[in-house]
N, C-alpha and C positions, 0 to 999 in steps of 0.2 A: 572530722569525726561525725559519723552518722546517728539519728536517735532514734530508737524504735518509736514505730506506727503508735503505740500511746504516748509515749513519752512525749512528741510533737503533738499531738492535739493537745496534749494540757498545755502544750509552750506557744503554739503558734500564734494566739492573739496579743502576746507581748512582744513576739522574737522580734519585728520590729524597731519597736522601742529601744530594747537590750543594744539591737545591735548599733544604736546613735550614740551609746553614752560612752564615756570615758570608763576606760577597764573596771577601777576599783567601784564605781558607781554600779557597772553592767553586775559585778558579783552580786553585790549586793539587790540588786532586781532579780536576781537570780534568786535568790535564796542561799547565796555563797557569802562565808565570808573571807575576805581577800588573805590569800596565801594559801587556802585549805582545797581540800578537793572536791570539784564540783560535785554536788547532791545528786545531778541529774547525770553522771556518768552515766553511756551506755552498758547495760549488760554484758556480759563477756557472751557472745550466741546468739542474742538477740537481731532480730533482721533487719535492715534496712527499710527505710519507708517513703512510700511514692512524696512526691512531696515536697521531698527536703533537700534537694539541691541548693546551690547557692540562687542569689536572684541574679537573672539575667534580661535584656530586653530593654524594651521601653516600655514605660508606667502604663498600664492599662485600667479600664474605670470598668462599672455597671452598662455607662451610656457606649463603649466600645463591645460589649456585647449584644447589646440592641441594635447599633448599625447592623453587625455581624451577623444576625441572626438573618437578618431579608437576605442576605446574601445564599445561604445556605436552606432557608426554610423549613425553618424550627422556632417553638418559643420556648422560651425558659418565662418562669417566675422571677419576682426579684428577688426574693432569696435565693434561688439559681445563680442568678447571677453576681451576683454580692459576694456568695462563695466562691465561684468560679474568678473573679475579679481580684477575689484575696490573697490566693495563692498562684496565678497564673505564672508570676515569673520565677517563682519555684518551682514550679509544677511540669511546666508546659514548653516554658521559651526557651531552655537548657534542649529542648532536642532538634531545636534549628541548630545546634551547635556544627553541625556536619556542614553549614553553608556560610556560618556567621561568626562561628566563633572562634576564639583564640588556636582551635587546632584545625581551623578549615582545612576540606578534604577536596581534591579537586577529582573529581571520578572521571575516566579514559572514555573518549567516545565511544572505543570496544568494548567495553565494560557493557555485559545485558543485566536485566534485572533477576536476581535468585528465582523468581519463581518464572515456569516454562509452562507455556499454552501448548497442550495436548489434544488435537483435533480429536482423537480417538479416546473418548471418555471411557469409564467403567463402562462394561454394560454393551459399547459398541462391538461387534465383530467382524472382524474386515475378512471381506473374501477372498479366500487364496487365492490365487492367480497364472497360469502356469506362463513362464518365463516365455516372451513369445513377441519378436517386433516383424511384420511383413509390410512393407511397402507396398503400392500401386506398381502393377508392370510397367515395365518400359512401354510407351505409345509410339515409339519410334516418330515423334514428329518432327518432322524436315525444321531445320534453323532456318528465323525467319531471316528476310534481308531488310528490314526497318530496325533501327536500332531502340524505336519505342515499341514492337511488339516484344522485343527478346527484353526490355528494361520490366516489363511488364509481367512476363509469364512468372510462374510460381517458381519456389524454389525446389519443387517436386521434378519441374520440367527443368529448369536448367544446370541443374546436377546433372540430369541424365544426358544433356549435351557438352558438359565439359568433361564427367565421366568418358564417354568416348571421342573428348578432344575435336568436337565438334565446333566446341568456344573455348576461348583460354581466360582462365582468371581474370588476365592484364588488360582483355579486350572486355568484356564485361566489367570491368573497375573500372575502365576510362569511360563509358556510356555511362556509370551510374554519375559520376564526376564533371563530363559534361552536362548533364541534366541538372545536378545540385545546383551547378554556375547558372544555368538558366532560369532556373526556378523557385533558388531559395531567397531570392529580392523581392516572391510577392509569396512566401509564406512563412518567410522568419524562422525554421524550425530547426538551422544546423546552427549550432553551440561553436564546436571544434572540425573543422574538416580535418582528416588525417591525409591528407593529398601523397604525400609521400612515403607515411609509412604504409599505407595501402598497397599504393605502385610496390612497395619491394614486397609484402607479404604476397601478394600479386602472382610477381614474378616466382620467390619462392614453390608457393603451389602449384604453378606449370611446370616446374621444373621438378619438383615429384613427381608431380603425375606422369609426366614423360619419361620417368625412370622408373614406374611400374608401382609406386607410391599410393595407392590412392587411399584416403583416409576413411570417405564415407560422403553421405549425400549432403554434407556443409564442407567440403573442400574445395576453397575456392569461392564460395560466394561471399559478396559486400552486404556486410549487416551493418547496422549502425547502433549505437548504444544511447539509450535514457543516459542524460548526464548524472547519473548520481551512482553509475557504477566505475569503482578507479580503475585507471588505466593506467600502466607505470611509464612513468614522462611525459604522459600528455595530459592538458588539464579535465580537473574534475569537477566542473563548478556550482552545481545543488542550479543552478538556474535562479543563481543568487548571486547580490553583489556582495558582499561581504565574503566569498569565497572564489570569486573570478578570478583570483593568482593563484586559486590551490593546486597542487601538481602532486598526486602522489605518487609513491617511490613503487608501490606494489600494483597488480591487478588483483581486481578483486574476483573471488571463483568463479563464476558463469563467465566472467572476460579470459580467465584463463581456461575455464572447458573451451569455451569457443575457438578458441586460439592454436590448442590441441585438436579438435577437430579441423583446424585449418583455415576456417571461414577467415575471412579479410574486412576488420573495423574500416571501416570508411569515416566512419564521423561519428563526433557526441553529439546528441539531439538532445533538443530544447525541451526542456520543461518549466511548469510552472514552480515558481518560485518556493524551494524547500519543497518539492511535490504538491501545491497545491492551484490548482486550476492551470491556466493557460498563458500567465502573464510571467512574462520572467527580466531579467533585465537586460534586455535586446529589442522589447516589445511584446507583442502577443502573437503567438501563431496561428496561424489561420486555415480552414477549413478549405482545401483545392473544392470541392465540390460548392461550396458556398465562402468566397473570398471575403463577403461583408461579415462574413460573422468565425468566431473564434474556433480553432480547433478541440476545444474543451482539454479537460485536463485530467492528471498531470501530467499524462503520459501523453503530450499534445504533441512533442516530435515526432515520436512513434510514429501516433497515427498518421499524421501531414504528408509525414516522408514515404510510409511503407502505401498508402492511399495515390500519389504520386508516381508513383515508382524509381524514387532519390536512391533507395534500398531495396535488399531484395527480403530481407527480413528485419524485426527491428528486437529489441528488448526494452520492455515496459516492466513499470513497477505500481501495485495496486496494495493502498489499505483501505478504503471506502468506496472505490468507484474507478479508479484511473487508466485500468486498463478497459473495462468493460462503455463508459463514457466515451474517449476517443473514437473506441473501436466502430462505435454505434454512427456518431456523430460522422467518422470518416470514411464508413465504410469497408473496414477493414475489420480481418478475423483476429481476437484476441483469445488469449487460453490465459488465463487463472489459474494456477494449480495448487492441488492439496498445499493447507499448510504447512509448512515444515518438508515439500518434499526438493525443492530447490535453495542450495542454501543464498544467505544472504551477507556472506562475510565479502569484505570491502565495499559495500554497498550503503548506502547514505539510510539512518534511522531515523526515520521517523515515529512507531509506532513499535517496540520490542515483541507483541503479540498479536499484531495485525498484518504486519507488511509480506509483502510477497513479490518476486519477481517472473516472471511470464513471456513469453511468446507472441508478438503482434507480427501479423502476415498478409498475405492476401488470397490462401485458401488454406483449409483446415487443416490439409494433411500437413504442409510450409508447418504448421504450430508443433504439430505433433512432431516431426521428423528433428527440431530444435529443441524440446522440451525432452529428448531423448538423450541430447547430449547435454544438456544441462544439468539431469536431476542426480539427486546423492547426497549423501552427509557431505561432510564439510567440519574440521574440528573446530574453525573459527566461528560456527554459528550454532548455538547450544540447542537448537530450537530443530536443527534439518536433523531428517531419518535416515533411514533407509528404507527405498521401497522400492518396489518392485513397477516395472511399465508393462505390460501385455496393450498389444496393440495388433490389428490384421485389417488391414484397408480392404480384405475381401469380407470381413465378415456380413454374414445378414442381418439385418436388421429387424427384421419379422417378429414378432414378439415382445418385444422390451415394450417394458410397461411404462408408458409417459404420464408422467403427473404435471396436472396441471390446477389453478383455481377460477375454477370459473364463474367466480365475482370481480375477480383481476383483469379477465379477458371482457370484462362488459363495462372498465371505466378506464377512465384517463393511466395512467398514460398508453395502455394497448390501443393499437390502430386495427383497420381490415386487414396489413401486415400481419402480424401477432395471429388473429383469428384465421386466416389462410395459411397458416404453418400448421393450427392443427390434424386441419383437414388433409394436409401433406405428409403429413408424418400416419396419419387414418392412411392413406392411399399405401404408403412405401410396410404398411403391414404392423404398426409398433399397436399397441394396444392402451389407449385414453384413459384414465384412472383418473377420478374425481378428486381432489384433496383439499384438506382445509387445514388453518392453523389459528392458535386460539389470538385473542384482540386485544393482544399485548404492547406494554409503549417499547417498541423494539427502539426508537429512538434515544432511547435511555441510554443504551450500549456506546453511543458514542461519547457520555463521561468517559472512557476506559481511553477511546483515541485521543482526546482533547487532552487529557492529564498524563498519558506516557507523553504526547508529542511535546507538550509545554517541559518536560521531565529533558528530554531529548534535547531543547534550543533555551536550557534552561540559562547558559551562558550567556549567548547569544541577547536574550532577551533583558537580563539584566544588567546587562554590559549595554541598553540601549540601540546596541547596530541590528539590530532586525529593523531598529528605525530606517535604517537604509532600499529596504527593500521598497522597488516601485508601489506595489499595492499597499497601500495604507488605508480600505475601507474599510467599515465595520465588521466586514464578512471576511476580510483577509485574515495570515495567521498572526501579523503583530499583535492585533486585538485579541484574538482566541488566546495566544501564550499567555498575555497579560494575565487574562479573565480567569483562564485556566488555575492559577495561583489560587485560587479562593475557593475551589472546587474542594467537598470535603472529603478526609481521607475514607471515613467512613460509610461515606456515601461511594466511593469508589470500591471496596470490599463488596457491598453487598450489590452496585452494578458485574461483579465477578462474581456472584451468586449466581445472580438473575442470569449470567452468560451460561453458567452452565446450564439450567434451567430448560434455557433456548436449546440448546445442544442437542439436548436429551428429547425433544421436541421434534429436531431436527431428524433426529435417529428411529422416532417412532415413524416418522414419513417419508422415509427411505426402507421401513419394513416391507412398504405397500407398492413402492416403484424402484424403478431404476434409475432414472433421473425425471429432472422436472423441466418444463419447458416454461416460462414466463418472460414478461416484459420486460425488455434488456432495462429500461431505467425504473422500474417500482423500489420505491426506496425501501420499502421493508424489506425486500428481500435480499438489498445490495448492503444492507446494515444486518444481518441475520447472516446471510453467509460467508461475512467477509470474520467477524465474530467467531463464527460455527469453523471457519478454514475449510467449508466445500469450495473441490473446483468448479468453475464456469468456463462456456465456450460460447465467445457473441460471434455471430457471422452475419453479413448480410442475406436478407430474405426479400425483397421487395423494393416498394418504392412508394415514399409519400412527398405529400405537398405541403409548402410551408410559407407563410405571408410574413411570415416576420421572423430574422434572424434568432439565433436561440441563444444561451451562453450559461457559462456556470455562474456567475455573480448575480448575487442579490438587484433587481431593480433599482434603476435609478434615475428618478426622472428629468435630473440636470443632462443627462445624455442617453435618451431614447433609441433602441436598436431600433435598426433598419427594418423599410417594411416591402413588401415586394408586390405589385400589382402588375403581372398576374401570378399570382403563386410561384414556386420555385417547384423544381420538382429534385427530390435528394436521395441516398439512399437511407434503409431503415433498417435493423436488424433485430434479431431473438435473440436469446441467451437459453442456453442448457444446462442446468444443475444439476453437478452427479454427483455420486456416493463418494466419501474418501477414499484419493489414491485409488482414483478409476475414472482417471481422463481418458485413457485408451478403447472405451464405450463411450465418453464423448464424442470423441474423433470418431469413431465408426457412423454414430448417429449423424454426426457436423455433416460427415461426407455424402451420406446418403444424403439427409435434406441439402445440400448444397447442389448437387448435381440435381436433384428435382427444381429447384428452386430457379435455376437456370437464369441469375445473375450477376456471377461474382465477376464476369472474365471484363464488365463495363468500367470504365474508368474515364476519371474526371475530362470534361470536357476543355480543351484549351494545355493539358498535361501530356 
């Protein structure tokens, strides 16, 4: 029985006491006497009071709130604390009951959380669109006779040569499969080869198509998948060990669009571990254009293999960086798409209102002509929409308005890359708009990833087996999940302010352009629009030099990267920021600087 909100203040410096002594005593301390009815009955209406649960927990002091305090970055008084100490396990510890207590509740990894990230805030208005996808014409180019120029060409061109039966699925899947054999011993990036079930989807799609079948410009090509999307019967393994037997029963939706469009999985690719960085437990994958140093991550397969030519497209997953990193680092074009417009049912969480699944290729349109069959709700993922794709590989580009900041272009990380794109895009006719945004800790934002993801491998982490995972530095995610626990809740709410905030921010500077053009790695802006749910599209523009290997992990000086004398030379890419659910003006834009830019067709040397 509960006592009203006064009734426990008058009681609660003895309840205590009451509650150690023997019955007819405790009446008596009461102000009862034994047999009669207690004085202090509740009112008959009277409400419940925060409070007054039973006590639960472990004994907490004054001095347990002064630890706690540095953790979180607050003071209290001692009377703060003193209060706060009195009734904590009344008060407070009864609501870890969902994890700890007598009615533990074990939550489904499907299971997302009640509230849903809405890229299109109040306020936003999304521009209609008229229903509209045209391809690049046929170039009618002759089939080559090297089995590395055809592993190589895009997925724009070799559609249109199996299209007219020019190549067959089966022969095209055995060159991607001979190369794997060749080349995944010095870059680590294939997970699961599907050797055979390839060969029969393979076969299948020649054998539609030869019966007048043809599904569309992914019929018949070998993609290969980020491990962290399932695939039914073959394994799924996060690029984790504590899940390298996992095998699930279902595909998950982009593996079944894919599937329905035709294309042929060749292989799961490596990723870093739980999605983060480049290290997984097989090793590290490595960058074909720079072998000393790491493919970055997490989508380190992606990049490795579609950079390579192992694939002829790949599927990457991004919630801070994983596709657009890779993409940079390997040379290879990635697309990022609107929040919510790709769903992400079957696919491994990390982050319930950040994560997103995308397109890695090796030329723009490759992204766009997959991100066509990919996108669409999904009932399984509370978060995916519906929207619409308009896309026309002839349109002009003359006008659109490119934002850029040009304080960004005059420091680390922009290169003379970066700065010759603008001038590129000045040439091809778009029109330079000056932008700024105010000097805010956009870093902040990633409490929101650190505390769903810890939320996410909550199990995992308490159950100890994340201790398994290779990477055990301070900068891996063991440490982060741990850490993550102490993060306050509080402090997480008003980081969901502050996002919106951002949003609305984001929204004012998209009144002024059409998209933004920046440094494919400035962290503001890979924290800001991963947050906000704009899509990005990195391609390569250029070429820089580099003395010393790069990588995603923290410094360490027990083992020194690699240094190169004389310089290396690698490639380097931009990224383009567009309005929500209007990658189809990326792509248009991607295309045009691509073909100015007159880089993309070079591939790794030695591959």
């Amino acid at each position: 029985m509960t006592a009203s909100r006064r009734e426990f203040l008058a009681l609660s410096s003895m309840g205590a006491l009451v509650a150690a002594l023997p019955e007819s005593l405790a009446a008596q301390a009461a102000g009862q006497v034994p047999g009669q009815q207690p004085q202090n009955q509740v009112t008959p209406g009277a409400p419940t009071a925060f409070g007054t649960s039973p006590a639960t927990g472990p004994q907490v002091s004054t001095e347990t709130f002064v630890q706690a305090e540095k953790l979180v970055r607050v003071e209290m008084t001692a009377a703060d604390r003193a209060q706060a100490a009195g009734n904590w396990r009344e008060a407070m510890a009864g609501l870890y009951e969902l994890r700890t207590g007598p009615r533990k509740l074990a939550l489904e990894d499907s299971l997302s959380p009640a509230t849903v990230w809405n890229p299109a805030i109040p306020g936003i208005t999304l521009k209609p669109r008229p229903k509209l996808f045209v391809r690049s014409a046929d170039s009618n180019t002759p089939l080559p006779t090297s089995e590395e120029a055809i592993a190589y060409a895009p997925v724009a061109q070799l559609s249109r040569w199996i299209e007219a039966r020019k190549l067959t699925s089966t022969q095209l899947t055995e060159i991607y499969l001979r190369r794997i054999d060749r080349f995944d011993p010095k870059l680590h990036c294939m997970i699961t080869v599907t050797r055979d079930h390839a060969l029969e989807q393979a076969r299948k799609a020649d054998a539609e198509i030869a019966a007048g079948h043809y599904r569309g410009p992914l019929h018949g090509i070998p993609w290969g998948a980020k491990d962290l999307l399932d695939t039914a019967g073959i394994p799924t393994t996060y690029g984790a060990e504590p899940f390298r037997n996992r095998v699930p029963k279902k595909n998950a939706a982009v593996a079944q669009r894919l599937n329905d469009a035709g294309a042929v999985l060749i292989a799961k690719l490596s990723m870093g571990a739980l999605a983060l960085n480049d290290i997984w437990f097989g090793g590290q994958t490595m960058n074909p254009w720079l072998l000393e140093e790491g493919a970055s991550g997490s989508s380190a397969g992606p990049g490795a293999s579609t950079a390579a030519g192992l694939v002829a497209f790949a599927i990457g997953s991004e919630t801070g960086g994983s596709i657009v990193s890779p993409s940079m680092r390997c040379g290879v074009t990635g697309l990022r798409p609107t929040y919510g417009r790709v769903p992400r049912t079957g696919a491994m969480t990390l982050c319930w209102s950040l994560d997103k699944l995308g397109p890695m290729a090796r030329s723009v349109e490759d992204t766009i002509l997959v991100l066509n069959a990919i996108s669409g709700p999904d009932a399984g993922d509370t978060a995916s929409v519906p929207s619409g794709l308009s896309f026309n590989a002839e349109a002009n580009v003359k006008g659109l308005r490119l934002g850029y900041l040009p304080t960004w272009m005059k420091e680390t990380p922009a290169t003379d890359v970066d700065r010759a794109a603008l001038e590129t895009a000045k040439k091809l006719g778009m029109e330079l708009v000056e932008i700024s945004i105010p000097d805010w800790p956009y870093d902040s934002l990633n409490l929101i990833l650190f505390a769903e993801a810890a939320a996410a491998f909550e199990e995992l982490t308490l159950s100890h087996k994340v201790d398994e995972l290779k990477a055990q530095v301070p900068d891996a995610w063991p440490n982060t999940f741990r850490q993550a626990r102490f993060l306050s809740a509080v402090d997480f709410v008003q980081t969901d302010r502050f996002r919106r905030k951002v949003a609305e921010e984001m929204a004012r500077v998209f009144e002024k352009v059409d998209l933004l053009l920046v440094p494919s790695l400035r962290d503001e802006m890979l924290v800001i629009t991963n947050n906000t749910g704009h899509p990005s599209l990195t391609l390569r523009a250029g070429w820089v030099k580099v003395s010393e290997a790069r990588s995603d992990w923290a410094p360490d000086p027990k083992h020194p990267l690699p240094k190169f004398s004389p310089p290396r030379r690698v490639p380097h890419g931009i990224t383009l920021i567009g309005r929500l659910f209007d990658e189809g003006t990326l792509a248009q834009a991607g295309m045009a600087l691509e073909a100015a830019f007159g880089v993309a067709g070079a591939h790794p040397p030695g591959f």
